[in-house]
C-alpha positions in Angstrom: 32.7 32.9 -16.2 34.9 36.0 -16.9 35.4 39.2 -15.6 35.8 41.8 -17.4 39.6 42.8 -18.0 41.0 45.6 -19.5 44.5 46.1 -20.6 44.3 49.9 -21.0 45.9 52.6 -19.3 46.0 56.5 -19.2 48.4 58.7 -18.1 48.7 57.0 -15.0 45.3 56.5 -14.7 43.1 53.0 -15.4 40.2 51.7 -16.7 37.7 49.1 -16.9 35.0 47.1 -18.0 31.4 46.2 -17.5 28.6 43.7 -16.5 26.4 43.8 -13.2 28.4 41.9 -11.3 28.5 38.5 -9.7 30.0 36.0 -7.0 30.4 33.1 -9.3 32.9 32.4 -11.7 34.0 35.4 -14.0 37.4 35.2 -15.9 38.8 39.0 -16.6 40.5 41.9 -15.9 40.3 44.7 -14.1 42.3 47.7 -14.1 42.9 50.5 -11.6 43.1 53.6 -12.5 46.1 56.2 -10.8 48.5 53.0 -10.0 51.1 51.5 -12.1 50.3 48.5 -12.9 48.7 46.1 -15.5 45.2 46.1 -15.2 42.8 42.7 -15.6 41.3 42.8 -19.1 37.6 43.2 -18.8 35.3 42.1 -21.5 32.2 43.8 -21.8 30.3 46.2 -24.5 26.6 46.9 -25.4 26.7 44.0 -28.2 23.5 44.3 -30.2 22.7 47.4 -28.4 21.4 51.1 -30.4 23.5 54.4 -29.7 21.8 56.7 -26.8 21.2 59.1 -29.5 18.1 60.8 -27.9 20.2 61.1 -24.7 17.7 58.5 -22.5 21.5 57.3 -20.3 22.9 60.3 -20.1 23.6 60.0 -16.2 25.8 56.5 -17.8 29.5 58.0 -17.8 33.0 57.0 -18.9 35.8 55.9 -16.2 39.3 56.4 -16.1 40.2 57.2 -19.7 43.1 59.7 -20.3 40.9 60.9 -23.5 37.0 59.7 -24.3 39.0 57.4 -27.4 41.1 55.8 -24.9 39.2 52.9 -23.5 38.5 52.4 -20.1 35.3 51.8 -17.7 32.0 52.9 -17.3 30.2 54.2 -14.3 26.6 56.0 -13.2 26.1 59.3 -11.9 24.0 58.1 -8.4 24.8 62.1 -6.6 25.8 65.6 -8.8 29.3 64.8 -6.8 29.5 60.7 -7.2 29.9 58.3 -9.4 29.0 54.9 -9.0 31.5 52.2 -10.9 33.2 48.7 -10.6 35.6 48.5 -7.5 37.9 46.5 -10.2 37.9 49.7 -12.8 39.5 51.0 -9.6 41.4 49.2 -7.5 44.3 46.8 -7.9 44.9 43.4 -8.1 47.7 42.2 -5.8 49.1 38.9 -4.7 48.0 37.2 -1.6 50.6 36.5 0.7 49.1 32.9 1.3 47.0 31.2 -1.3 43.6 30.9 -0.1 41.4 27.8 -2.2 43.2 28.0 -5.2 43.3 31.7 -5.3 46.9 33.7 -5.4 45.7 37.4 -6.4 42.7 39.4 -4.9 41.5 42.9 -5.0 39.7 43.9 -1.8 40.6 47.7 -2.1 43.6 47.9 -0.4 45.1 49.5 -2.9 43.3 51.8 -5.5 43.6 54.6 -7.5 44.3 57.8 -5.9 42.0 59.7 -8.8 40.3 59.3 -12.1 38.7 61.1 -14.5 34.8 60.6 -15.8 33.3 61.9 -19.0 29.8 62.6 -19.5 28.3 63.2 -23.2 25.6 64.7 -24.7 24.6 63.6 -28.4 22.9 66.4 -30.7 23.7 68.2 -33.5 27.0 69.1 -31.7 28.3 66.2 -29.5 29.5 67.5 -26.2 32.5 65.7 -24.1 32.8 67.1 -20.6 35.5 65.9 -18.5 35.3 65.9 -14.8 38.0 65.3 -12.2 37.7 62.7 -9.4 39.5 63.2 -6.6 38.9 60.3 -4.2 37.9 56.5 -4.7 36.0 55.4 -1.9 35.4 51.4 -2.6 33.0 49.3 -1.2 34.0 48.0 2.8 33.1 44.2 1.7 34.9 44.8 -1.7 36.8 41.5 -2.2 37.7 39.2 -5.9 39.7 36.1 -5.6 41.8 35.2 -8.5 43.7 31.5 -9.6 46.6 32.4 -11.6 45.0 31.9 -15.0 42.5 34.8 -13.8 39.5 32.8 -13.5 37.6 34.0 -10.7 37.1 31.7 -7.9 34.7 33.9 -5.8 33.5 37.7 -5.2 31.7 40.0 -3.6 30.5 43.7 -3.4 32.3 44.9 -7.1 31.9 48.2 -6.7 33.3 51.7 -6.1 32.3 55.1 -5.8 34.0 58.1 -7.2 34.1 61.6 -5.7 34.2 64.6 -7.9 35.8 67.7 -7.2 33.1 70.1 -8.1 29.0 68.7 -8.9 27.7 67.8 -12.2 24.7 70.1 -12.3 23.4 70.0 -15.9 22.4 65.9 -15.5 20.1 64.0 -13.6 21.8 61.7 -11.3 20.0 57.9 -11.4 18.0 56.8 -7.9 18.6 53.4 -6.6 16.0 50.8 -6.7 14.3 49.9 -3.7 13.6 46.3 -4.1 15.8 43.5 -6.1 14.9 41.8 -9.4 13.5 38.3 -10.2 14.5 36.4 -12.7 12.5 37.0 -16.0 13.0 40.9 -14.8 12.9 43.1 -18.5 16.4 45.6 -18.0 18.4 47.7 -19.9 22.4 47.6 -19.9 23.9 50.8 -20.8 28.1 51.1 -21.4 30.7 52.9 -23.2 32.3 49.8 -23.9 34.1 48.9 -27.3 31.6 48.2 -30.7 33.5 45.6 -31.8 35.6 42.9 -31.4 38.8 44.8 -32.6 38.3 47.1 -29.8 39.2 49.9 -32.4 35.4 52.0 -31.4 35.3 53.0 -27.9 33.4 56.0 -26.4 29.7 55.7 -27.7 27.2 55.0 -24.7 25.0 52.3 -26.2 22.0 50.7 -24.4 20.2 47.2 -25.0 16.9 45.7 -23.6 17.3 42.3 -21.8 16.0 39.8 -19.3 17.6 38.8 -16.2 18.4 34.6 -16.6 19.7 33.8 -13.0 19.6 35.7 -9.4 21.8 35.0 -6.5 22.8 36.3 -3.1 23.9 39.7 -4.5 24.1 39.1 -8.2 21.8 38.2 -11.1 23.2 37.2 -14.5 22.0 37.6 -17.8 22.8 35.4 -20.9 21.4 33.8 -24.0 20.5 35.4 -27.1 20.2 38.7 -27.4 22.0 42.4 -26.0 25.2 41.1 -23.8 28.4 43.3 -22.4 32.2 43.8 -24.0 35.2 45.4 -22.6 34.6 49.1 -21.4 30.9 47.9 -20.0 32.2 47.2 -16.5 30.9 49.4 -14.0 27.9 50.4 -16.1 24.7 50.7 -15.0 22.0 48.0 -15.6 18.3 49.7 -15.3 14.6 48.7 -14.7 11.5 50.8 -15.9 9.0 50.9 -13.0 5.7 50.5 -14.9 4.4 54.1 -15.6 7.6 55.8 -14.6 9.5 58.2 -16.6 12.7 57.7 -15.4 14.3 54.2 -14.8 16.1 52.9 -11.6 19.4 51.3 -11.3 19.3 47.5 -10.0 22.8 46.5 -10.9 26.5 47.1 -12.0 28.4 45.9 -15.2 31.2 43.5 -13.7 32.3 40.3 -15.9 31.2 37.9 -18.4 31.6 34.6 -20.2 33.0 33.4 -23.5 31.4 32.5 -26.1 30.8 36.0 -27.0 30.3 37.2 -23.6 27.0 35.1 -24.0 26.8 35.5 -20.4 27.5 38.3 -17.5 26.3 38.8 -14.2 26.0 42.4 -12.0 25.7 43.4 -8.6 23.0 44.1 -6.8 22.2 47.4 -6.4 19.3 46.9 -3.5 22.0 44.4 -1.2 24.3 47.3 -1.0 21.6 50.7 -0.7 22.9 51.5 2.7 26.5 51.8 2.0 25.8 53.9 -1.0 23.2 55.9 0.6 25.2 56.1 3.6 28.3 57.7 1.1 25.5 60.1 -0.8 24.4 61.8 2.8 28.0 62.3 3.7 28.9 63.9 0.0 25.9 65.9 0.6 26.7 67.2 3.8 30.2 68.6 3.2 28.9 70.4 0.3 26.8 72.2 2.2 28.8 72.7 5.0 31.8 74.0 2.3 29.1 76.4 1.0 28.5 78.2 3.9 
């Protein structure tokens, strides 16, 4: 199976792709975003999905794009001052010194990024783009993707990254992490900026689909069949359950890669396997904002 890839680059910065991600085989991209380099090319996109048009997502941002018609990643607004994304939207793929079972490149977060940029947007009768500066990528301690040299994936593990922001994103809700895993049969929704198409000429609308989890691992689950599936752009974007009753659904998982035909199958990460770290990283943010506003 895939991962997402993307060959897109701004300014210097670099973007991504989306699928809640998984430690079995993905074949794909990633890109980093501040380094100069070629990115892997991620392959996910809300395929079958309906436009966010009454503004249900809006915490669901873009990642890494120079412009919101660029291309890149997307991400999930988890604190007013993080962002939750892929660690390979983010970080760099590098060659091992010694190949390690079949594997010659990894990304472990070594080297990432030294900024990005995330876009929220707010459909009406006037569409608003905001842009908002990151100024740190913090990625995941136990971030590590092994790749052969024909970019399958032999094996992974914690995909993800969180991005700081230099001043708070006050006029959204951020999303609150699920407290326990999914099954398989779970109902979620996959939200991503990803591309609408195959040409990868549409990028920058945040479509969502309903789905059902196929497949759950150690700290993945994977989704695949018929029905909504992720393109390139979807890495890093969040995937979603609706507690019964609730009004506001949790995040379960992150976008990471996906499998050809048609990307008729991607996987995410775990969002409950890794609470602590990102909780740990939202009470730190926290605190140094209020200690900077006193």
């Amino acid at each position: 199976m895939p991962t997402l890839r993307t060959v897109s680059s701004f300014l210097g910065l670099v973007l991504v792709c989306c699928a809640c991600a998984s430690t079995t085989q993905d074949t794909t991209e990633p890109s980093p975003i501040g380094v100069s380099a070629t990115p892997r090319d991620e392959r996910p996109y809300v395929v079958s999905g309906r436009k966010d048009a009454g503004n249900v997502y809006l915490s669901t941002v873009m990642v890494g794009a120079n412009s919101p018609n660029d291309g890149g990643c997307s991400g999930v607004l988890i604190s007013p001052r993080l962002v939750l994304t892929a660690g390979h939207c983010v970080c760099l793929e590098r060659p091992l010194d010694t190949p390690d079972g079949g594997a010659t490149t990894v990304i472990d977060g070594v080297v990432c990024s030294k900024e990005a940029t995330v876009f929220t947007k707010t459909y009406g009768k006037t569409t608003r783009i905001e842009p908002h500066v990151g100024i740190r990528i913090e990625p995941h301690p136990g971030l590590r993707l092994f790749y052969r040299r024909d970019g399958t994936l032999v094996r992974g593990q914690s995909d993800l990254a969180i991005i700081h922001l230099e001043a708070p994103i006050t006029n959204i809700r951020s999303v609150a992490l699920a407290q326990r895993g999914v099954r398989s049969g779970s109902a979620v929704a996959i939200v991503g900026f990803g591309y609408t198409n195959f040409t990868k000429q549409d990028f920058g609308e945040r479509y969502y689909g309903n789905t059902t989890i196929s497949t759950v691992n150690d700290e993945t689950f994977s989704i695949e069949g018929p029905g909504v599936h992720a393109y390139a752009g979807d890495s890093g974007g969040p995937c979603l359950r609706w507690p019964d009753g609730a009004t506001e659904p949790v995040l379960v998982g992150i976008t990471r890669g996906g499998g050809a035909p048609v990307y008729s199958r991607f996987t995410s990460t775990t969002i409950p396997n890794h609470r602590e770290w990102i909780e740990r990283v939202i009470r730190e943010a926290e605190k140094l904002t209020h200690e900077g506003s006193r």
